[in-house]
C-alpha positions as CSV (number, residue, x, y, z in Angstrom):
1,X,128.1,79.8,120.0
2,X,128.5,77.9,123.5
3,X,129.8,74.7,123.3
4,X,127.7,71.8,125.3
5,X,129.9,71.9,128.4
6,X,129.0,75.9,128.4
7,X,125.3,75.1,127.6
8,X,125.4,72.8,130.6
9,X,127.0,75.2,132.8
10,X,124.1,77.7,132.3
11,X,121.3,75.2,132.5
12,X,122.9,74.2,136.1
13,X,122.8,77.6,137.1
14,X,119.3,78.9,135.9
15,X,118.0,75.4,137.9
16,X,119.9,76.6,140.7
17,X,119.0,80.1,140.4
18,X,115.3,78.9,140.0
19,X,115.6,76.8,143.0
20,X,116.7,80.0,145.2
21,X,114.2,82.3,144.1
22,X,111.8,78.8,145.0
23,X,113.1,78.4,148.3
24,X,112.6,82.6,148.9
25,X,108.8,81.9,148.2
26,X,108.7,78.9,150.5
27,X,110.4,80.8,153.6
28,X,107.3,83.8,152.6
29,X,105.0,81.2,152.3
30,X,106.2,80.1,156.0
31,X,106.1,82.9,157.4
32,X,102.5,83.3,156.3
33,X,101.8,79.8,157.7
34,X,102.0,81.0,161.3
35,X,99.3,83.5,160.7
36,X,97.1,81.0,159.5
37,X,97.7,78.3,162.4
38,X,95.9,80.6,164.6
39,X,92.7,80.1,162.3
40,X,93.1,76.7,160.8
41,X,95.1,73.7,162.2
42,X,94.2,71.4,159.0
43,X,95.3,74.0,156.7
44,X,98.3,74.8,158.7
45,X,99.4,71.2,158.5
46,X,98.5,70.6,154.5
47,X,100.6,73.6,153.9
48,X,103.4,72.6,155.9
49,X,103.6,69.5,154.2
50,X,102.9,70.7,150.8
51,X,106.1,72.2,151.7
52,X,108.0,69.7,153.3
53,X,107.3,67.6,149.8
54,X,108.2,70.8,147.5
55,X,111.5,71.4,149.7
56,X,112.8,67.3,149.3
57,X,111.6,67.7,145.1
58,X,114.3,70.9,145.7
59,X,117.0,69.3,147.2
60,X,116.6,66.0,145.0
61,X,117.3,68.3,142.0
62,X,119.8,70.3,143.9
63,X,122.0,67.0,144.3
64,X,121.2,65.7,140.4
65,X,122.7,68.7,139.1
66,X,125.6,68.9,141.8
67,X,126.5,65.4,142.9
68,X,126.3,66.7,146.4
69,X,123.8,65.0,148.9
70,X,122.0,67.9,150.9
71,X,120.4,65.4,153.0
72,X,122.0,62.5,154.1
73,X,119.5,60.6,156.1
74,X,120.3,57.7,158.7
75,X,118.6,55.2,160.0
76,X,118.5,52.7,163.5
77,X,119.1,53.7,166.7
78,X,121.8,56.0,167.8
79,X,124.5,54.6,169.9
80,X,124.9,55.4,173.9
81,X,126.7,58.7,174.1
82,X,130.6,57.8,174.7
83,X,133.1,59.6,177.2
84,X,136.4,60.0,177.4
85,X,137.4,58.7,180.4
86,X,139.8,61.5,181.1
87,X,136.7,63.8,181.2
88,X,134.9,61.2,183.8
89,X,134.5,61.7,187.4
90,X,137.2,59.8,188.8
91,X,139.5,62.6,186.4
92,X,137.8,65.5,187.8
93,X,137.9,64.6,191.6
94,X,141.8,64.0,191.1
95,X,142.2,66.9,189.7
96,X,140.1,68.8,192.7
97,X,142.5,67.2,194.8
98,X,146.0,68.4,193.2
């Protein structure tokens, strides 16, 4: 007989296991997607996000049983890019010049 932690264990893995063997159908289903985009521009788009919906219901699950965000999503406005200012211009021409 398993003891709960073992039971766990298994349950964790047959969701996982599930989840893979989901996420193999969605990258077929994908793949199929692009066929039918030639044909259908609505039913491209519901599919695609029929699958955008089905992958974030995956990866919520995926972080319940691990404790492990898949998807960490920010917010606001990204910050001007910043530059050493030993990799700036100035650097470069008086290093031309040695």
């Amino acid at each position: 007989m398993m003891s709960r932690l073992e039971q766990e264990q298994a349950a964790k893995i047959a969701m996982i296991s599930s989840i893979a063997s989901s996420q193999q159908a969605l990258a077929s289903i994908l793949g199929s997607i692009a066929d039918i985009a030639e044909h259908s521009d609505i039913t491209a788009r519901q599919l695609a996000e029929n699958i955008r919906v089905l992958t974030a219901y995956q990866s919520v699950m995926t972080e319940m049983l691990t404790g492990i965000s898949l998807n960490r999503t920010k917010t606001g406005s990204p910050a001007a890019p910043w530059l050493s200012s030993a990799c700036g211009p100035e650097r470069r021409a008086a290093a031309e010049h040695h």
